[in-house]
C-alpha positions as a Markdown table, in Angstrom:
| # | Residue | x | y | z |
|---|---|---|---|---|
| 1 | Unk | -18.2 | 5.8 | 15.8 |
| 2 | Unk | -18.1 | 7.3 | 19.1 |
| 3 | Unk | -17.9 | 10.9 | 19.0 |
| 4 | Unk | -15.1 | 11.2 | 21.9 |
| 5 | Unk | -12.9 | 9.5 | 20.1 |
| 6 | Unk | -12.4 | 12.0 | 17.8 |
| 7 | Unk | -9.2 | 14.1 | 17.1 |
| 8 | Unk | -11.0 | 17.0 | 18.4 |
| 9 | Unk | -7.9 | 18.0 | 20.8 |
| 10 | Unk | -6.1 | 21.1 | 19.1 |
| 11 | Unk | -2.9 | 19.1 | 20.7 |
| 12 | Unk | -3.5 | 16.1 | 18.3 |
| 13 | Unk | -4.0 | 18.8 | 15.4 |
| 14 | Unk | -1.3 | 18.6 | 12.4 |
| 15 | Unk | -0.5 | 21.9 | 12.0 |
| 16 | Unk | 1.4 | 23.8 | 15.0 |
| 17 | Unk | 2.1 | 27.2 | 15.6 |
| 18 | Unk | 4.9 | 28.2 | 13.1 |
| 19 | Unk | 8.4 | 29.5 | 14.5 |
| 20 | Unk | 8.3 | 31.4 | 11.3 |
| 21 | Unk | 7.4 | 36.0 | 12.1 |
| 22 | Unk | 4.1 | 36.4 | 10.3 |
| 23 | Unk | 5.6 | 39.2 | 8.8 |
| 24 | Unk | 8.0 | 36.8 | 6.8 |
| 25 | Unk | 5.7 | 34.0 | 5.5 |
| 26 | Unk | 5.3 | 34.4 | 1.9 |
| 27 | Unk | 2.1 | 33.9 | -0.5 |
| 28 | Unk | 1.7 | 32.1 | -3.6 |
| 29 | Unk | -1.4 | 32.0 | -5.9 |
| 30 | Unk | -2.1 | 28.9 | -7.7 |
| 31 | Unk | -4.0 | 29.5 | -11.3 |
| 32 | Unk | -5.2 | 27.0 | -13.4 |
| 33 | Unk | -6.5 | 28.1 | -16.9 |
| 34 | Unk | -8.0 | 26.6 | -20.0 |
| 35 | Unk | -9.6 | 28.8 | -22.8 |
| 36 | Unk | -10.0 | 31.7 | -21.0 |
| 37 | Unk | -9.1 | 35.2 | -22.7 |
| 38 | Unk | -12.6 | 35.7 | -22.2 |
| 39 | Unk | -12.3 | 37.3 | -18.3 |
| 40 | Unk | -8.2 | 36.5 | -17.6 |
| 41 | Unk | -7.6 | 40.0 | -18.4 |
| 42 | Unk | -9.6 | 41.0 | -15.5 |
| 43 | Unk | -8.7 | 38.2 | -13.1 |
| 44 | Unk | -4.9 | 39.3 | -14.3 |
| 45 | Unk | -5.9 | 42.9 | -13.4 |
| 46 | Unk | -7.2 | 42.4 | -9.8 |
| 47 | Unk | -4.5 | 40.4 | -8.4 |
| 48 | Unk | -2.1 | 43.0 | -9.5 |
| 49 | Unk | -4.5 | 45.3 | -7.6 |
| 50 | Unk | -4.3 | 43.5 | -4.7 |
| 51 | Unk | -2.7 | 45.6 | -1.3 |
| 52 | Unk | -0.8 | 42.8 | -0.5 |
| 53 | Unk | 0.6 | 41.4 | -3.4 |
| 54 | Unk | 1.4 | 37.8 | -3.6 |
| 55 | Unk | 5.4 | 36.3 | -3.6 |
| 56 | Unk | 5.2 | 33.7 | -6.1 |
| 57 | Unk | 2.1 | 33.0 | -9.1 |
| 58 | Unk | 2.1 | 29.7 | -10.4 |
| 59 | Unk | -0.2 | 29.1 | -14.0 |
| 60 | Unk | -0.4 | 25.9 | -15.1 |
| 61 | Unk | -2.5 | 26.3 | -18.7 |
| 62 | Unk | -4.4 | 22.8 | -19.4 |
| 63 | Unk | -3.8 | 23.0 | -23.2 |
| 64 | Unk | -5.5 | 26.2 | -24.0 |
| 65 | Unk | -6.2 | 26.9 | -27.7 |
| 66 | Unk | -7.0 | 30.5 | -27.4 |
| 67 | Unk | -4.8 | 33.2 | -26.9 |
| 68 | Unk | -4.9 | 32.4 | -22.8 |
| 69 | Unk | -0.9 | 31.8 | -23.2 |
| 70 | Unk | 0.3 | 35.1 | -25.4 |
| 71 | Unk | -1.9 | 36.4 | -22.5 |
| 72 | Unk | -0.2 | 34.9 | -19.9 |
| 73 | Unk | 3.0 | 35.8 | -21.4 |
| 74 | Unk | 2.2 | 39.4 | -21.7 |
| 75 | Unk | 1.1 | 39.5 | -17.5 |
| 76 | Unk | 4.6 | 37.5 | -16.8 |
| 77 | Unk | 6.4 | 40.3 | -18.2 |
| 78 | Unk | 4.7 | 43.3 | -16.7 |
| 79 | Unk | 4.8 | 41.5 | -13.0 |
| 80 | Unk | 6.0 | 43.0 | -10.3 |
| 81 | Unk | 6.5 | 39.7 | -8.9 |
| 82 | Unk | 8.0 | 36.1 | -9.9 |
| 83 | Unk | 5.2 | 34.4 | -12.2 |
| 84 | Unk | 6.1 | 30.5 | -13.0 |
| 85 | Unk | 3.9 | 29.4 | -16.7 |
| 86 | Unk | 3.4 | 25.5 | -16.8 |
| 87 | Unk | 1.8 | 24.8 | -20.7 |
| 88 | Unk | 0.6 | 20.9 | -20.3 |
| 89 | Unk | 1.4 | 19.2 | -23.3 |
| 90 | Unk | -2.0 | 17.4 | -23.2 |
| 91 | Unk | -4.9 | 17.9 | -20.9 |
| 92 | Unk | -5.1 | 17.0 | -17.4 |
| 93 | Unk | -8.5 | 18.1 | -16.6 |
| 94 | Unk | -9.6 | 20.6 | -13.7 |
| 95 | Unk | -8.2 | 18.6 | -10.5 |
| 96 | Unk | -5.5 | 17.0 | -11.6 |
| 97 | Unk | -4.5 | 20.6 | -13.3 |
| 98 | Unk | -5.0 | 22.2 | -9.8 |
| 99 | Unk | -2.7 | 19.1 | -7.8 |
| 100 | Unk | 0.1 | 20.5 | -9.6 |
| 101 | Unk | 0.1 | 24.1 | -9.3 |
| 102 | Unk | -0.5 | 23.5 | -6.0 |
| 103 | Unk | 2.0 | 21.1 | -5.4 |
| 104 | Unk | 4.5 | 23.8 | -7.4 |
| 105 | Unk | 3.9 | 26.7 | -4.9 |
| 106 | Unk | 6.7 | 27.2 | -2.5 |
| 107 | Unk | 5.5 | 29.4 | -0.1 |
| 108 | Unk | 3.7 | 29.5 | 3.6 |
| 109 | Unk | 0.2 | 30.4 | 2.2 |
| 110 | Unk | -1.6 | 29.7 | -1.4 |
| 111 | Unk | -4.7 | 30.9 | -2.5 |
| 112 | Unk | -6.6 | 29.3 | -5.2 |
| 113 | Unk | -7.2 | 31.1 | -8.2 |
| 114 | Unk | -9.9 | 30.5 | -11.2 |
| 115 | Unk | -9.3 | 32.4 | -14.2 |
| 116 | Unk | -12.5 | 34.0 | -14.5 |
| 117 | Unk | -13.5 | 35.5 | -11.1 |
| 118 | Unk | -12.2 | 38.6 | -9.7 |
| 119 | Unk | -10.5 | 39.6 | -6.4 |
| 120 | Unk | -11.1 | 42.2 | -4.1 |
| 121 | Unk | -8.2 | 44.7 | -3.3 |
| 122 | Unk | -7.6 | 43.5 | 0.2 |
| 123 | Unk | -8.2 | 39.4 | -0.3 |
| 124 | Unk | -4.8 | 38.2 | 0.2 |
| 125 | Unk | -3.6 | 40.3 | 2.9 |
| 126 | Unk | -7.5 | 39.7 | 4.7 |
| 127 | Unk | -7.0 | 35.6 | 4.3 |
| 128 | Unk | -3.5 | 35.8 | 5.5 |
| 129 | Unk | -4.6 | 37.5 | 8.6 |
| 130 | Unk | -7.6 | 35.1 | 9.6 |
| 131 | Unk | -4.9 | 32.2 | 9.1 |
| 132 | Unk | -2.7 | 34.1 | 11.3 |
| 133 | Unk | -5.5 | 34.7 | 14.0 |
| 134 | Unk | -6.5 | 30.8 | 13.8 |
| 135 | Unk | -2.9 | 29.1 | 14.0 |
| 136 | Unk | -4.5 | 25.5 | 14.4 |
| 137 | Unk | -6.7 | 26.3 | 10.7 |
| 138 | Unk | -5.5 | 24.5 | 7.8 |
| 139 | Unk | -7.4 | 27.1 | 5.6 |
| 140 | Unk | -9.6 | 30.4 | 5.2 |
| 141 | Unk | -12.0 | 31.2 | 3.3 |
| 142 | Unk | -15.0 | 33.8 | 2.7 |
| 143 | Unk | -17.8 | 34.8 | 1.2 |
| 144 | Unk | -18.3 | 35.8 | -2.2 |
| 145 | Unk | -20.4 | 38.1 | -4.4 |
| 146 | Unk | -22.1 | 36.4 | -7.4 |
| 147 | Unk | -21.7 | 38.1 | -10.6 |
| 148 | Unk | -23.1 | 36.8 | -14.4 |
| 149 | Unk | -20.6 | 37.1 | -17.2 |
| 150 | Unk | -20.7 | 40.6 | -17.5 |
| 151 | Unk | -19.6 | 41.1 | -14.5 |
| 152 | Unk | -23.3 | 42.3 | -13.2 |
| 153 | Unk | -24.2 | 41.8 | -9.8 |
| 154 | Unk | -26.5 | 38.6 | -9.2 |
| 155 | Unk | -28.9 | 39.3 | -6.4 |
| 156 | Unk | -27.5 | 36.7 | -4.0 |
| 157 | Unk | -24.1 | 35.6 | -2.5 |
| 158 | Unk | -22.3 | 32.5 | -3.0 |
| 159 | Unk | -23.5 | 31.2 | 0.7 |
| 160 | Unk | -26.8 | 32.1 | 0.3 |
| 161 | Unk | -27.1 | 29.6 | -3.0 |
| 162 | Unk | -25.4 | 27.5 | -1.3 |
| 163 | Unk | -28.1 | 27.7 | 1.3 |
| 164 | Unk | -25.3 | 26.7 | 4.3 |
| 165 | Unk | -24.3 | 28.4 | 7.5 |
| 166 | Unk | -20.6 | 27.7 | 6.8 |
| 167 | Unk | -19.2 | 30.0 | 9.8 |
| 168 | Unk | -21.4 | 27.9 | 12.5 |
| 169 | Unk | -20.9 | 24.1 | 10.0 |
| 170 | Unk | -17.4 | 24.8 | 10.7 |
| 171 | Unk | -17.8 | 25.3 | 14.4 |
| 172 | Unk | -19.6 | 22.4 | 14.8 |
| 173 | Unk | -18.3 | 19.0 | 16.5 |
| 174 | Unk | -15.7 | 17.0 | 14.6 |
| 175 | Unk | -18.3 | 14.1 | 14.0 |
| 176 | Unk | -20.9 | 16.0 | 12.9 |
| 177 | Unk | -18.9 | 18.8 | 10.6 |
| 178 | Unk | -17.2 | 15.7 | 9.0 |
| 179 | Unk | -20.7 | 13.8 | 8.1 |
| 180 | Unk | -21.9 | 17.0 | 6.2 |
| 181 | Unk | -18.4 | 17.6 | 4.8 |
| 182 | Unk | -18.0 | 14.3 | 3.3 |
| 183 | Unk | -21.0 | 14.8 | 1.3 |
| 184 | Unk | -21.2 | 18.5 | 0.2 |
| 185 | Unk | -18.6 | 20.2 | -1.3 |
| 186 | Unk | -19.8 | 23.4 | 0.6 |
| 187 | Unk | -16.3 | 25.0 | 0.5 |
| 188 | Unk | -15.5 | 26.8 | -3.3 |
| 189 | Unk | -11.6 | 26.9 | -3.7 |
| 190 | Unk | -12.0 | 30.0 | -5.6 |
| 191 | Unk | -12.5 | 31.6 | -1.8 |
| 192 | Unk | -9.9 | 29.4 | -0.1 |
| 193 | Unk | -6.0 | 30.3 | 1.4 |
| 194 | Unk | -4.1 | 27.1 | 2.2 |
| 195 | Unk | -1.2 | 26.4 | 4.5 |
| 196 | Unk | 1.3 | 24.7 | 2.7 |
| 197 | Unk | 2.3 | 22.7 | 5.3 |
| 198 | Unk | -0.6 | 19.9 | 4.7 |
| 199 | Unk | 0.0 | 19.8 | 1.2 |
| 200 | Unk | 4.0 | 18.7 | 1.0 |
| 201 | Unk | 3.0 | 14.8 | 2.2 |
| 202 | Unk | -0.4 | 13.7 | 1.6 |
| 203 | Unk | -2.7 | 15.9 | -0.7 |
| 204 | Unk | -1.7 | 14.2 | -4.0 |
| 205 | Unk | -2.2 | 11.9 | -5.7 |
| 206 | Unk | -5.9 | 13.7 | -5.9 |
| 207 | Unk | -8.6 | 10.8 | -6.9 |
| 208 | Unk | -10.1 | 11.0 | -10.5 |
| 209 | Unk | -14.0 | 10.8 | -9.0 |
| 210 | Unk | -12.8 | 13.8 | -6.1 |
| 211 | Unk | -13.0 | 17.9 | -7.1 |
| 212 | Unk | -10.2 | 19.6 | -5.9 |
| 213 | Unk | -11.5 | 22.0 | -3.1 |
| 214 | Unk | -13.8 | 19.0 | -1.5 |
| 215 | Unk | -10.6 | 17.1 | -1.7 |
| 216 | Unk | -8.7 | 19.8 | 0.3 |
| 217 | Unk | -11.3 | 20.5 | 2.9 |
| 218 | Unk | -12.0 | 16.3 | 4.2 |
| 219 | Unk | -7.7 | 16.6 | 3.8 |
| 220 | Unk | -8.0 | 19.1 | 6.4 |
| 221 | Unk | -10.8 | 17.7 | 8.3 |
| 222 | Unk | -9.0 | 14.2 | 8.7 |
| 223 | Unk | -5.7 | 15.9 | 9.7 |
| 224 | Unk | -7.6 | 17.6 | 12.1 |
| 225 | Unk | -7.1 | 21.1 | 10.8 |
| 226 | Unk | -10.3 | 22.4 | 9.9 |
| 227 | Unk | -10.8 | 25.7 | 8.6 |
| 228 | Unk | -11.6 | 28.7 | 9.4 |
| 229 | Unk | -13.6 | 31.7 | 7.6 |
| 230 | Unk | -14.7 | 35.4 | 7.3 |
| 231 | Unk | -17.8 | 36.6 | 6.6 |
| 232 | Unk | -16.1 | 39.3 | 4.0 |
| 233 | Unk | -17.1 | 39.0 | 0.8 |
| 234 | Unk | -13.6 | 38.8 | -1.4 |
| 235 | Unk | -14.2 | 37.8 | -4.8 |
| 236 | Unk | -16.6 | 38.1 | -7.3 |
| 237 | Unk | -18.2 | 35.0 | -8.4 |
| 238 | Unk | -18.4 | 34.7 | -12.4 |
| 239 | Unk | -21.5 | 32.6 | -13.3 |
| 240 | Unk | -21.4 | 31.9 | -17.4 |
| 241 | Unk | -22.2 | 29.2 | -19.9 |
| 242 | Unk | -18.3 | 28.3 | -20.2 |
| 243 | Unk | -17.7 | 27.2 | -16.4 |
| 244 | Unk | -16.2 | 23.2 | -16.4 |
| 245 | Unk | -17.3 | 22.8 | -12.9 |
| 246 | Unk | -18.1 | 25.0 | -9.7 |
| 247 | Unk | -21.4 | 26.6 | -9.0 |
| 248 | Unk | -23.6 | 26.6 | -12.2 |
| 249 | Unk | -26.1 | 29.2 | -13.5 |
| 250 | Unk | -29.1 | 26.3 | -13.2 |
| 251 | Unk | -28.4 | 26.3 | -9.7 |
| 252 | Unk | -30.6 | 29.2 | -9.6 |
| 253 | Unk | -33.4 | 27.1 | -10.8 |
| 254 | Unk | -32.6 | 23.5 | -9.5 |
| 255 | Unk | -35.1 | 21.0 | -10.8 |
| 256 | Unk | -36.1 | 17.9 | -9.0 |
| 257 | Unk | -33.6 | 14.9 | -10.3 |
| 258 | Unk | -34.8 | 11.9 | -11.5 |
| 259 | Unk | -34.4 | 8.6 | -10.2 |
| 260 | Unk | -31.7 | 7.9 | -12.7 |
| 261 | Unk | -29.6 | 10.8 | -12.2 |
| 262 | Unk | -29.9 | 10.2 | -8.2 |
| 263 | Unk | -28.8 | 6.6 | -9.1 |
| 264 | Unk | -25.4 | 8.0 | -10.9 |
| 265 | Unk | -24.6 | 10.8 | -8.5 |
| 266 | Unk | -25.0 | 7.8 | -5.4 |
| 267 | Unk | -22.6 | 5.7 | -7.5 |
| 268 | Unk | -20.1 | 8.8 | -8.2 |
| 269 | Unk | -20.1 | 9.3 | -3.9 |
| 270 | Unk | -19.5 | 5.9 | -3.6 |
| 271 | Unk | -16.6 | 5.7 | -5.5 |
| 272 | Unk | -15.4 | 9.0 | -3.5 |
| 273 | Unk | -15.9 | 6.5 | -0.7 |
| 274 | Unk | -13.6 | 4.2 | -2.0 |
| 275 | Unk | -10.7 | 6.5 | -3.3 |
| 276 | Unk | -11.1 | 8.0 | 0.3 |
| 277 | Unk | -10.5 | 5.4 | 2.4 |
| 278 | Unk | -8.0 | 4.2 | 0.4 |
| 279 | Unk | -6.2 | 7.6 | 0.5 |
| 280 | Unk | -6.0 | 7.4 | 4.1 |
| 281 | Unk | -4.9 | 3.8 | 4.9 |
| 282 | Unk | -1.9 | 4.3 | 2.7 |
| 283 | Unk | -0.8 | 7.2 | 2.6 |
| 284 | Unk | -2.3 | 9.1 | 5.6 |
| 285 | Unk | -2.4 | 7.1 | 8.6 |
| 286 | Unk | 0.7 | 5.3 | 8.6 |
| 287 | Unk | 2.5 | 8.9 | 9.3 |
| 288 | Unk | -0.5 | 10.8 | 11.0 |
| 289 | Unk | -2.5 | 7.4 | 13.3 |
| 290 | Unk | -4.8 | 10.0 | 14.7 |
| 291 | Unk | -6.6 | 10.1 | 11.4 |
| 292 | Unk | -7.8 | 6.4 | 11.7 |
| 293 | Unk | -10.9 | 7.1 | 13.7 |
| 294 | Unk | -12.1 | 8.0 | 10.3 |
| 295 | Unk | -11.8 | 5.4 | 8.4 |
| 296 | Unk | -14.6 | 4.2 | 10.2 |
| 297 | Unk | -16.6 | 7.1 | 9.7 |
| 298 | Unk | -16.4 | 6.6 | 6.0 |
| 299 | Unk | -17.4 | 3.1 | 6.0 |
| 300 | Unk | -20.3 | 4.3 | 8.0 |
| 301 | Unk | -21.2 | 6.9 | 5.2 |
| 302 | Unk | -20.4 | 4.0 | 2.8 |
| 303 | Unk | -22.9 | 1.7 | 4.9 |
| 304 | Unk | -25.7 | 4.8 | 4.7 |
| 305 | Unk | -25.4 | 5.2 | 1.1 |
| 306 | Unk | -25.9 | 1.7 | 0.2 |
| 307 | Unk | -29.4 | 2.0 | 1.7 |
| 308 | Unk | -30.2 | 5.2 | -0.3 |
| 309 | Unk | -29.2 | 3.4 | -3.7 |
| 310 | Unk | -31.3 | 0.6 | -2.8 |
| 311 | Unk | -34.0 | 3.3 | -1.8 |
| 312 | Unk | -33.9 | 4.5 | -5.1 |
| 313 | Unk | -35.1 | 1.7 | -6.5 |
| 314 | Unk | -38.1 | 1.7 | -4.6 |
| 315 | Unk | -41.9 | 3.5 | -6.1 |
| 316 | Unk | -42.6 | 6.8 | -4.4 |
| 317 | Unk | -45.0 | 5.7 | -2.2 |
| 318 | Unk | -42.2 | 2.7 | -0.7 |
| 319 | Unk | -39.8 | 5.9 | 0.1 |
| 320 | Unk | -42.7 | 8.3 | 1.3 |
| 321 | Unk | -43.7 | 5.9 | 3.7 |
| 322 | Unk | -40.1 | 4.6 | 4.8 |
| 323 | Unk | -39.0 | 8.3 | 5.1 |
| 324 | Unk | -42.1 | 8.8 | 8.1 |
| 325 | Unk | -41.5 | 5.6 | 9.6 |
| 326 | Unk | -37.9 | 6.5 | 10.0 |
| 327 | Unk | -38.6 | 10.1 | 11.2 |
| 328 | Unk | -41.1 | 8.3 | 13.7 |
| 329 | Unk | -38.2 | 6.2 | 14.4 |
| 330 | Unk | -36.1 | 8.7 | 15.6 |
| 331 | Unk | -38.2 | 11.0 | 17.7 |
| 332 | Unk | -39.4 | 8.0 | 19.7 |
């Protein structure tokens, strides 16, 4: 794909300056829950803290067999500020329980919320201002502190596990950002505040083989509305044995995968692939045509990753030597 044809034009960008004062767009949180009296008291605790308190909070509960909804109930009644509960009747499972409390929040802004982290005082009203500076952003996000399940410090942030200059991948050129992007869910939702506007058309239906937040941030990326972020760390990052997805504890200690489990995770990104580019031909580029200079880009990652699954068939010394000839390859 040739780089210049990218929608890297702010003019070509989907989201425009608003008409709207800053001082009258309204916040929303979305919350998901499942199970989790264990630290919702907390979470509960710290967005009431918050200096800027939020307009709406929508909860949509995935079945919970705990006492997450008398919880839930209690916090509706004591808030200062219009809390919508959604009880699914059966479970939807952790994206497609986020697509509708996202799609449910009516205002400007929405910030993601897990049920197990916990916010620093000035989150909302710090996001809201780094959307406002960067009218062009689709979202913000930030830094986070990493903390084990008694709320302890861990010695390291969530970007430094991560081991990802997100501030400068961010910055980066619109081919090369999106290449990364589309393989690493570097961006943790838990840190992110949306702008509604690029949710209303095209965010759902979410694919079943996609995780929320990566689904948001290559939404952004092809709408040309890439984020933006602040160094700040605001939010605490719960690491515990009852996380569904997100960064895990083993992270910490990340063993080398085995030629099986690279086999599976290559098939799982290829059928990201897939429900991708069949996202954007039908619902995304018949209203936004700027975004079709990706579909090519996918079908180039497509074309890549076919060549790593056949790889990973081959003994160690086939790929050891394959991976110098290539690098030869390439300086020459």
């Amino acid at each position: 794909m040739n780089k210049s044809d990218l929608p890297g034009d702010p003019k070509h960008a989907f989201v425009q300056q608003r008409a709207t004062p800053a001082a009258s767009r309204t916040i929303s949180i979305a919350m998901c829950t499942y199970n989790g009296n264990r630290f919702l008291r907390e979470q509960s605790e710290s967005i009431l803290n918050q200096t800027r308190l939020p307009d709406h909070l929508i909860v949509c509960d995935d079945g919970s067999t705990d006492t997450t909804r008398s919880l839930l109930e209690q916090f509706a009644r004591k808030s200062p500020f219009p809390v919508e509960l959604r009880f699914n009747s059966r479970n939807l499972g952790v994206t497609r329980n986020f697509e509708q409390a996202l799609m449910a929040c009516p205002s400007d802004f929405i910030a993601l919320c897990d049920q197990d982290d916990l916010w620093h005082p000035r989150k909302l009203q710090r996001l809201t201002e780094v959307l406002e500076a960067n009218p062009q952003a689709g979202f913000a996000c930030s830094n986070a502190e990493l903390i084990d399940h008694r709320g302890r410090t861990l010695p390291r942030t969530l970007w430094d596990v991560q081991k990802v200059n997100l501030p400068f991948l961010l910055e980066q050129s619109p081919g090369n950002r999106f290449d990364y992007l589309v393989r690493s869910n570097c961006v943790t939702g838990a840190t992110m505040m949306l702008r509604k506007e690029i949710l209303w058309k095209y965010l759902a239906p979410i694919p079943a083989s996609w995780i929320h937040d990566h689904w948001l941030v290559l939404l952004c990326e092809v709408l040309n509305v890439t984020g933006c972020t602040t160094t700040e760390v605001l939010t605490k990052y719960r690491l515990h044995s009852g996380q569904t997805i997100g960064l895990k504890y083993h992270k910490w200690f990340p063993k080398r995968a085995s030629v099986a489990e690279k086999k599976v995770r290559f098939q799982q990104r290829a059928q990201r692939y897939v429900d991708l580019l069949e996202h954007l031909q039908q619902r995304i580029v018949p209203e936004f045509p700027e975004a079709a200079v990706w579909i090519n880009a996918v079908q180039c990652a497509q074309q890549k990753l076919d060549e790593r699954i056949q790889q990973a068939e081959w003994p160690w010394w086939r790929r050891e030597w394959y991976r110098r000839w290539d690098s030869n390859r390439r300086v020459a």
